[in-house]
C-alpha positions in Angstrom: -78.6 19.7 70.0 -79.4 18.0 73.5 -79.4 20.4 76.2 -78.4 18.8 79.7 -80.8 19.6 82.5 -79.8 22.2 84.9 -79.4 20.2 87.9 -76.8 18.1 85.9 -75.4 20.5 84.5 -74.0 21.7 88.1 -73.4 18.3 88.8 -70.9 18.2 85.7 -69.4 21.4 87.2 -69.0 20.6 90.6 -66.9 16.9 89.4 -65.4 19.4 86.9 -63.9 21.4 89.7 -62.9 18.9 91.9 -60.9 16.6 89.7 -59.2 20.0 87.7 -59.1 22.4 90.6 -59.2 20.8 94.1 -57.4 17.4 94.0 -54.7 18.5 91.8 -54.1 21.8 94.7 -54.5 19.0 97.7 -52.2 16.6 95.9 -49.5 20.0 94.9 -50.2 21.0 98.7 -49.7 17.3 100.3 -46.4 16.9 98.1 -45.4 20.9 99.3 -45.7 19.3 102.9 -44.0 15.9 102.0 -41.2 17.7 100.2 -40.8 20.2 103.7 -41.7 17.5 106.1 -39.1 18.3 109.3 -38.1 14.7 109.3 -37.1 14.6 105.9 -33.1 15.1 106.7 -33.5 11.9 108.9 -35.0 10.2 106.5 -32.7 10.8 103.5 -29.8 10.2 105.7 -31.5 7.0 106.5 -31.9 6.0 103.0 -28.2 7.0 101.9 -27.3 4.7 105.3 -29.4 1.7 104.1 -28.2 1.9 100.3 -24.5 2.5 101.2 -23.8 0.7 104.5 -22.4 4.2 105.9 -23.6 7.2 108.2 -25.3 10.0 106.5 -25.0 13.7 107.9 -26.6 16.8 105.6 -27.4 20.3 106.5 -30.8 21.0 104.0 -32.3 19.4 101.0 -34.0 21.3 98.7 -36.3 20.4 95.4 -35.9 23.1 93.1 -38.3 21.8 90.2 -40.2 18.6 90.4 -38.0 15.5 90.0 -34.9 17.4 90.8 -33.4 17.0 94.6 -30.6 19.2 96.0 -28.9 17.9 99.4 -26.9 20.6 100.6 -23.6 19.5 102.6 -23.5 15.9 102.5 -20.9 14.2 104.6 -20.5 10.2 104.6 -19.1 8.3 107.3 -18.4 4.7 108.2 -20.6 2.3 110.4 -17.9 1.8 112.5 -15.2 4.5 113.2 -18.2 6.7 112.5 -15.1 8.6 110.8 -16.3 10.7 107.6 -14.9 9.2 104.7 -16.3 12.4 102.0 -17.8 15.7 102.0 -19.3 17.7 99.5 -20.9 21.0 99.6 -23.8 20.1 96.8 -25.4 17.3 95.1 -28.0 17.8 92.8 -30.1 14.4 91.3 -32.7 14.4 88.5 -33.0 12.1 85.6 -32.4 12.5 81.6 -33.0 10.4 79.0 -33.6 7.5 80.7 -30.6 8.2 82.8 -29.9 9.4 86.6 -27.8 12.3 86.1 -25.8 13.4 89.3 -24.0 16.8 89.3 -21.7 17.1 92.8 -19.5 20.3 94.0 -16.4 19.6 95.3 -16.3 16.2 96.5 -13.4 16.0 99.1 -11.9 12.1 100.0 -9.4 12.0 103.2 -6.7 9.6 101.7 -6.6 7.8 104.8 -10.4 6.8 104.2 -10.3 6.4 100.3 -10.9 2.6 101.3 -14.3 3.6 102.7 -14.9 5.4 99.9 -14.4 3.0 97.1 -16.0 0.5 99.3 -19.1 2.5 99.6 -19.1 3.3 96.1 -18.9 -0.1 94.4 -21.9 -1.2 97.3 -23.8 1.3 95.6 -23.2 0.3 92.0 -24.0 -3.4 92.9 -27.4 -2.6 94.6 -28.7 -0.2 93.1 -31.8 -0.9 90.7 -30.7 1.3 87.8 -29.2 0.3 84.7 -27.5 4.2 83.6 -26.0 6.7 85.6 -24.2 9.5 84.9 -22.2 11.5 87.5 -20.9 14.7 86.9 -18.0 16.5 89.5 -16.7 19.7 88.9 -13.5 19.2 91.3 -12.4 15.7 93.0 -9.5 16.0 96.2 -8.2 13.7 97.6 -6.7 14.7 100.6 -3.5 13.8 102.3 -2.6 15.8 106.1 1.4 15.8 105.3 1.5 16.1 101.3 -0.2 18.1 99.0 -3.8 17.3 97.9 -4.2 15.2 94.7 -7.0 17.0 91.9 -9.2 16.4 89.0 -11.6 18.7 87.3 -13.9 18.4 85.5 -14.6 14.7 86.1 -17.1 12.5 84.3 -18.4 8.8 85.4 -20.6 6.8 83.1 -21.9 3.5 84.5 -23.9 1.2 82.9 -25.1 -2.4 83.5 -23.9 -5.4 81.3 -25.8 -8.5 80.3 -24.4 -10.4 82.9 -25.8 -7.8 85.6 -22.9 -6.3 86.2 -21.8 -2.8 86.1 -19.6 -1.0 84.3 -18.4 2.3 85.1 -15.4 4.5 83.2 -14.4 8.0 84.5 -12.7 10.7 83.0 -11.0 13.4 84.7 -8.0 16.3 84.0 -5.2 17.3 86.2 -4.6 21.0 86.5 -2.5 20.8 83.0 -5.4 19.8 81.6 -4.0 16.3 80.5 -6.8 13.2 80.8 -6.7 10.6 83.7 -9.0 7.5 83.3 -9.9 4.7 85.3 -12.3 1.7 84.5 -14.1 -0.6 87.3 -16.4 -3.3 87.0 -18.6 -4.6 90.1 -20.5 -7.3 90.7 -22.2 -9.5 93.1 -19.1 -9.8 95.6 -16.5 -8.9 93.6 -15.2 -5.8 91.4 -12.2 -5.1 89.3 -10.1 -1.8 88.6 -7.6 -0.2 86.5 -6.4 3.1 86.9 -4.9 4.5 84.1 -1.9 6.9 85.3 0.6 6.9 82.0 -0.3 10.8 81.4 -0.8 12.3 84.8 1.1 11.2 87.9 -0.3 10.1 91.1 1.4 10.9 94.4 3.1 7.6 95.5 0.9 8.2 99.2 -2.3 7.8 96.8 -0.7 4.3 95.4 0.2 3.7 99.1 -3.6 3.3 99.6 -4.0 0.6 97.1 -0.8 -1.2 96.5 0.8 -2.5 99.9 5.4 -1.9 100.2 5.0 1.7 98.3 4.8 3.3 101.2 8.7 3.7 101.6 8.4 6.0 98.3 6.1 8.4 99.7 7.4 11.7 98.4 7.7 9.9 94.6 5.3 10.4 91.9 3.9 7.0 89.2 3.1 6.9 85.9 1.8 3.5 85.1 -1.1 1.1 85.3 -2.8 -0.2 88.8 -4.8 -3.1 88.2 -7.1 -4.2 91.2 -9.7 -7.1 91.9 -11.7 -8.0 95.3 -13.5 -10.7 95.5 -15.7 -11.3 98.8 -13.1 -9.4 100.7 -9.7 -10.5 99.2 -7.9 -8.3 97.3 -5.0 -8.9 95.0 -3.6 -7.0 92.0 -0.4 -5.6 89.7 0.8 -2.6 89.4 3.2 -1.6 86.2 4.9 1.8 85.8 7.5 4.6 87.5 8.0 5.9 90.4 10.0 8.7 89.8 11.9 11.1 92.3 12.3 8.0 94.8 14.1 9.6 97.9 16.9 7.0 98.8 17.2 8.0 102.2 13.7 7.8 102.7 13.5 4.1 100.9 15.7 2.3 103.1 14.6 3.7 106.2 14.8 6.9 108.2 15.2 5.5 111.5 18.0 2.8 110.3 21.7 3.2 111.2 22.6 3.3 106.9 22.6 6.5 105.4 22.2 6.7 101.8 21.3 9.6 99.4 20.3 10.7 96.3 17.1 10.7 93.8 16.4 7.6 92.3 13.9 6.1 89.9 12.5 2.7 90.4 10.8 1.0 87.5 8.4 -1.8 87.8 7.9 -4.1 85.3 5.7 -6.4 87.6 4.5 -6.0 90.7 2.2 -8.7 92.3 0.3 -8.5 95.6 -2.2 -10.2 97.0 -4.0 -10.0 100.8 -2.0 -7.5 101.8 1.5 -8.7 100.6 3.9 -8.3 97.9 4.0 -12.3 96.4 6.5 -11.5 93.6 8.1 -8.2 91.8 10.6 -7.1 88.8 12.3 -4.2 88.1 15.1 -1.8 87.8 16.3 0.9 90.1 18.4 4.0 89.0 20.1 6.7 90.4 22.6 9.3 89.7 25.0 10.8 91.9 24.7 10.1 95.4 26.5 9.0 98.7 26.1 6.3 100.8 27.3 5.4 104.3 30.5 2.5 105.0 27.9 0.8 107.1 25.5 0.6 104.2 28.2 -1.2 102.2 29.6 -3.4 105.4 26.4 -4.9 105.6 25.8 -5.5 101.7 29.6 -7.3 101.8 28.3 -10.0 104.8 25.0 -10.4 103.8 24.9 -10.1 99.3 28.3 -10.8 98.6 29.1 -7.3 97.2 32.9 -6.3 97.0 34.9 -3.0 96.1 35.5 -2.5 92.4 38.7 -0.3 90.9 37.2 2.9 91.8 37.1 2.1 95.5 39.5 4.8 97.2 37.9 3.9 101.0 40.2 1.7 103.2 38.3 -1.4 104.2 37.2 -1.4 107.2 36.3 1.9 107.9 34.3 3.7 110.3 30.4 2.8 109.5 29.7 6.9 109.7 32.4 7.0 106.5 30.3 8.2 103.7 31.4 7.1 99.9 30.4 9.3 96.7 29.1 7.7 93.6 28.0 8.9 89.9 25.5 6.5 89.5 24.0 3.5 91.1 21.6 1.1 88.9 20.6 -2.5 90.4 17.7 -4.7 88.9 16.0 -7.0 90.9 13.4 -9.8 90.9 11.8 -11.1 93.7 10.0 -14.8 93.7 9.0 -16.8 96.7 11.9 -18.6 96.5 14.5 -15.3 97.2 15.5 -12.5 95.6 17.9 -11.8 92.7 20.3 -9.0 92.3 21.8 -7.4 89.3 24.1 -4.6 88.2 23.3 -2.1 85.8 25.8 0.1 85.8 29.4 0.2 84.4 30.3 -3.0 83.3 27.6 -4.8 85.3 28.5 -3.0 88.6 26.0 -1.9 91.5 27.8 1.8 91.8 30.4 3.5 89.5 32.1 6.5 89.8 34.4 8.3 87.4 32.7 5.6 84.7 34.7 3.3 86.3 33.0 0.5 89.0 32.6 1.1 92.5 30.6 -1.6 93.8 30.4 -5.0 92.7 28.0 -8.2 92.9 29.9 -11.5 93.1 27.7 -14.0 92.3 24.0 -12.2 90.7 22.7 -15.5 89.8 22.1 -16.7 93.8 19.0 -16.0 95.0 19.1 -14.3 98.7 16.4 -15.1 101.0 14.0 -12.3 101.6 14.6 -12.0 105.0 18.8 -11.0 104.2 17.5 -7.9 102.9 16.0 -7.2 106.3 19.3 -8.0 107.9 20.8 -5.4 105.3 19.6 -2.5 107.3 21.5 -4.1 110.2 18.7 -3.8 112.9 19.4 -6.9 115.0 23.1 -6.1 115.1 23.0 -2.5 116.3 22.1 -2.2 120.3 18.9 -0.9 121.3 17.2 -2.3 117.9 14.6 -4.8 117.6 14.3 -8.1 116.4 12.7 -7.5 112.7 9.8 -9.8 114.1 6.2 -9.5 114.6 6.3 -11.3 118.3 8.9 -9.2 118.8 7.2 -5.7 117.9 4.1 -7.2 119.6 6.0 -7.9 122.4 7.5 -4.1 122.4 3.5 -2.2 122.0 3.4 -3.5 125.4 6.5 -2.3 127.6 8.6 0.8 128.5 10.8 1.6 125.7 13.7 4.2 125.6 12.0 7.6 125.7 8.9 6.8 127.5 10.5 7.7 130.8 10.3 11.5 129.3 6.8 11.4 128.9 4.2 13.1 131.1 1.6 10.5 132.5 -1.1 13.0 131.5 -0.3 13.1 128.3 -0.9 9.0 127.9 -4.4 9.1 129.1 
């Protein structure tokens, strides 16, 4: 057999140990000090800022395997509050089949910021080069500072890219009863849609508040239904189906008006349509059980919706607007067009309110449609002293002069 010569025989050794021994220690060593390099948080928080449009802020990063990262305390906040929209106390990144697989701790979401959030998050989905990711939370809050905090476990989101470049993302989470919530969203260049499945587990009517504008006077309530949502370049419209359920009555028409009205309620939606910000039309139904309401409540429905007593009425007309009038139920169903709104009753022989099964209140004539801005007049603010004109200019006008209480006020506590 040929022998080499010595000479190249140490040659062979000495390339031997270089390319098996020394380049693969300098290249483990280079990538040691690259992995551990004291800029590193700045520049992972830069690279989160440049893919998301936000501000990064995280306490340590750590690689626990090779192609594995770990960012430890990750908290994202926008460009221009600089107000942190999420926080989470891991996130761990590596990929699986093809797939980036993301497993997060604890992802918290202010409710006041969820806006941020999904904007943030849909940005990412529409940029980013990869066609399948897989994200993986044990526990998702949403947080709200006066109600308490919204969960899911155990949450799953799949995304993948269609044909037409877009992508298409499903999660899957479980309320603490262990029954399934699921929402869909599909983003593309500019423009992404959403449904949010919410027929098995309830969403606090603060979350809907985020999403679907004139819910807010239902805060306490809980839905079951379907949100549908679509943006395109900024403009957002959508429709929301479903129940609000536990609908505080007081609390609907206004805390701060001069009416008083109580009772639980439940206001069913069979359309509602928004777009930009504002309701453009809605149908429904709205039903209550026993309950009282104020004289003035019911003054102000007689001038303004053409509402008269019905056999049960026992309350000498007028009365004083403090006079407060039991019912057994109360059931109205309504649609609202661009052209008004109509008024029906549901209760005892087609009455607004009954009581002893007999009718209480009545609607004259349900097939008028009343202008929108009559139901504003209903809760009586430009005929009660001291109350503003229900007017933008008006309120605009008010931001910027003394107002009744203000006098009270220590100067010190305005700066």
């Amino acid at each position: 057999m040929f022998a080499l010569h010595e000479t190249t025989q140490r040659r062979v050794c000495r390339i031997a140990f270089l390319v098996l021994c020394v380049v693969p220690t300098l290249l483990t060593l280079a990538a040691v000090a690259y992995c551990n390099r004291p800029w590193r948080h700045r520049d992972w928080q830069d690279s989160l800022a440049s893919h998301l449009h936000v501000r990064a802020q995280l306490a340590d990063i750590t690689r626990p395997q090779p192609g594995e990262t770990v960012l430890i305390d990750l908290r994202l906040a926008d460009l221009e509050s600089e107000e942190f929209f999420c926080s989470t106390e891991r996130v761990q990144s590596r990929t699986s089949e093809g797939r980036l697989v993301i497993d997060v701790e604890r992802l918290q979401i202010p409710a006041s910021r969820l806006n941020e959030f999904w904007d943030a998050f849909s940005t990412w989905l529409a940029t980013d080069t990869r066609t399948a990711v897989d994200i993986n939370l044990s526990q998702l809050t949403i947080a709200h500072d006066t109600f308490p905090d919204w969960q899911l476990k155990n949450v799953k989101v799949r995304s993948d890219r269609e044909a037409d470049g877009s992508q298409r993302v499903v999660l899957v989470g479980q309320d603490s009863a262990n029954l399934k919530f699921k929402s869909g969203l599909i983003v593309g260049a500019g423009t992404w849609d959403a449904k949010i499945e919410a027929s098995l587990v309830p969403l606090p009517a603060w979350l809907v508040e985020q999403f679907v504008p004139g819910t807010g006077s239902c805060v306490t309530a809980s839905f079951c239904g379907i949100i549908a949502i679509e943006q395109t370049r900024g403009q957002y419209a959508g429709r929301l189906q479903g129940k609000f359920a536990a609908v505080d009555l007081q609390q609907w028409i206004g805390m701060d008006g001069p009416h008083r009205l109580k009772g639980s309620a439940t206001l069913d939606f069979t359309a509602l349509d928004w777009s930009d910000g504002r309701i453009t039309s809605a149908s429904g139904s709205l039903r209550s059980d026993t309950g009282v309401m104020s004289y003035s409540l019911f003054d102000s429905a007689q001038k303004l919706c053409g509402v008269v007593p019905g056999p049960a009425w026992d309350v000498p007309v007028p009365s004083p607007p403090d006079t407060m009038i039991e019912f057994d139920e109360a059931a109205i169903q309504f649609q609202l067009r661009p052209d008004g709104i109509r008024f029906a009753g549901l209760s005892v022989d087609g009455a607004i309110a009954a009581k002893n099964q007999t009718p209480l209140v009545n609607l004259q004539q349900s097939e008028i449609a009343l202008p929108v801005g009559q139901i504003v007049r209903l809760l009586n603010y430009l005929e009660q002293l001291g109350w503003l004109p229900a007017t933008r200019k008006a309120h605009d006008m008010a931001s910027r002069l003394p107002l009744p209480g203000d006098e009270g006020r220590s100067p010190a506590g305005d700066r």
